[in-house]
C-alpha positions in Angstrom: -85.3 35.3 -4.4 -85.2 38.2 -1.9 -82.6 40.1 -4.3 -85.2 39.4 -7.2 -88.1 41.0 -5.2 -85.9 44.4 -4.5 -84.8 44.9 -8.1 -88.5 44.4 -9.5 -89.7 46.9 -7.3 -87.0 49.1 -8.5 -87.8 48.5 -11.6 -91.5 49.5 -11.0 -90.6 52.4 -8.9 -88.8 53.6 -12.4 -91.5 52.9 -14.8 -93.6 55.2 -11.9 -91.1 58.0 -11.9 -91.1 58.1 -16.0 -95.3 58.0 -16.6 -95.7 61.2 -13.2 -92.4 62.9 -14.3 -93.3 63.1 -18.0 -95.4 66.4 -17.8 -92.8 68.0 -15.5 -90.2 67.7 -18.2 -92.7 69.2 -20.9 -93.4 71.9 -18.8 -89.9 72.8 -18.2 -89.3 72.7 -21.7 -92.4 75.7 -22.2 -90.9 77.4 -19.2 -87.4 77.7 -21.2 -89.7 78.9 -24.0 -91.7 81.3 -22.0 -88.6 82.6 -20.6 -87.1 83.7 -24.0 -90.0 85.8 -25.0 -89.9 87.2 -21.3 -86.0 88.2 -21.7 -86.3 89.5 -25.3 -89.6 91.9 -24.8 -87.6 93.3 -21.6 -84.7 93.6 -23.6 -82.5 90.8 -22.4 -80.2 88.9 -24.4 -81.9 85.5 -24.0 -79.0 83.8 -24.9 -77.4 84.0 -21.9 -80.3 81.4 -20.8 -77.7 78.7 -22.9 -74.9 79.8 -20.6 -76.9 78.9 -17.6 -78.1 75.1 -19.4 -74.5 74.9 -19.6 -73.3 75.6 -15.8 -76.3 73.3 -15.1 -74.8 70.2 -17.8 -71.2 70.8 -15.9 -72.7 70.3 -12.4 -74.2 67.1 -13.4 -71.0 65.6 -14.6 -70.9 62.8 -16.7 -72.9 60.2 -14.9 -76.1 62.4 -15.0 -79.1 60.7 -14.9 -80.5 59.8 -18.2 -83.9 62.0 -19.2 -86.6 59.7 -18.4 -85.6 59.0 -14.6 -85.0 63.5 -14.3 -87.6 65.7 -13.4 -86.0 68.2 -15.9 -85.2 67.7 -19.6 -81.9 67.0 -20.6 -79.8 69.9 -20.6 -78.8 69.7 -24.2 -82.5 69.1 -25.2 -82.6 72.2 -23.2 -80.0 74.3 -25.0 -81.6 73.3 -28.4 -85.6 73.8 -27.5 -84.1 77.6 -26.1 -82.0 78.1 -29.5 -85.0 77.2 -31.6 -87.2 79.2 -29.5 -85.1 82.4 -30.3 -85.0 81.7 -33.7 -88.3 81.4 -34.3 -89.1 84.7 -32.0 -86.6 86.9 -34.5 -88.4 85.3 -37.3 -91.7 86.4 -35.5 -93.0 83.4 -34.9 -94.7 84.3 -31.0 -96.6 81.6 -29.2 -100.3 82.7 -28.1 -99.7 83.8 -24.5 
């Protein structure tokens, strides 16, 4: 019964984590965004912002976390909201800042 009562509240403390952690993985994702437009108007290859996704995917290893218990999007979600992002910005499609 005791065993029950510790798993449930993990459970809970999970389902907690997800619904608060939510907007910090949306604004991460407009940071990346932000950050492109940043690096390309100071001209900066913002490319190089994949290589650093990448170092980050490698230090988590295999057994990351899956998205909805991070604080952060999933690096790959990463990579491909930043590649997007500069394809749409050489297409000249700017977000209102």
């Amino acid at each position: 019964m005791g065993s029950s009562a510790i798993d449930m509240g993990g459970v809970v403390q999970q389902m907690g984590q997800g619904l608060l952690l939510k907007n910090g993985r949306g604004d991460e994702l407009e940071s990346d965004k932000l950050g492109v437009y940043f690096m390309m108007d100071a001209g900066y290859n913002p490319e190089e912002m994949i290589g650093v996704m990448e170092i980050l995917k490698t230090a988590a290893g295999p057994n990351r976390a899956p998205e909805f218990q991070s604080s952060h999007p999933d690096p790959e979600n990463r990579i491909e909201n930043i590649k997007e992002t500069i394809r749409n910005y050489k297409n000249k499609k700017r977000p209102k800042v």
